[in-house]
N, C-alpha and C positions, 0 to 999 in steps of 0.2 A: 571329762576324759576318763575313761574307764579302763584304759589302757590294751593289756591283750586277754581280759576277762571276756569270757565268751558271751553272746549276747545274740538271742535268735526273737526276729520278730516274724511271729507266724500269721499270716492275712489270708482272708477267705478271698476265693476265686468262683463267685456262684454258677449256677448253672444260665442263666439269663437270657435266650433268645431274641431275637428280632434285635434291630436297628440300634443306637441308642440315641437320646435328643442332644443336641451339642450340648446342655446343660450338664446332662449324665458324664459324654465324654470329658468336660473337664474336668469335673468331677473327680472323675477315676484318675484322670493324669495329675492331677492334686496331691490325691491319694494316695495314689503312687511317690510320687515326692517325699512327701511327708514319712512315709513307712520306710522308704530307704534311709532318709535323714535320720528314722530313730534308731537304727543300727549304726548310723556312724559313729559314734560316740567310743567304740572299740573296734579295735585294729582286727578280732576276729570277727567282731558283726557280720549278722548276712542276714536277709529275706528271702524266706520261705512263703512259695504260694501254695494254701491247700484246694487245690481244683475240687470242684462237686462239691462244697461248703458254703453253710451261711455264715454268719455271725456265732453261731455255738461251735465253732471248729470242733471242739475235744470234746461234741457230739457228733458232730455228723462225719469226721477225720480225725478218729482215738492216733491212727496209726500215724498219721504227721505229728501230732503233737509226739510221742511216744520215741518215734524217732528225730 
């Protein structure tokens, strides 16, 4: 419990085209879970998506992280 310490988990939202295989889909919905889960822990947690990012966010989206 982390109480009302603020707490931002920031996830990449890639660029990704075409279809995805049900495997992907779960996947993501997994992922999804799990990244909300790691903000629950404080009352002000929240997830942040940076759209147009890989995995280096505070490369390819200085300005989500920053904000």
């Amino acid at each position: 419990d982390l109480g009302d310490s603020p707490l931002v988990v920031v996830t990449e939202r890639s660029d990704k085209t075409g279809p995805l295989s049900s495997e992907e889909q779960e996947f993501e919905r997994t992922w999804g879970k799990l990244m909300n889960q790691a903000a629950g822990p404080s009352t002000r947690g929240k997830r942040v998506l940076a759209d147009h990012s890989g995995h280096l966010i505070q490369v390819d989206r200085p300005d989500v992280v920053v904000n």
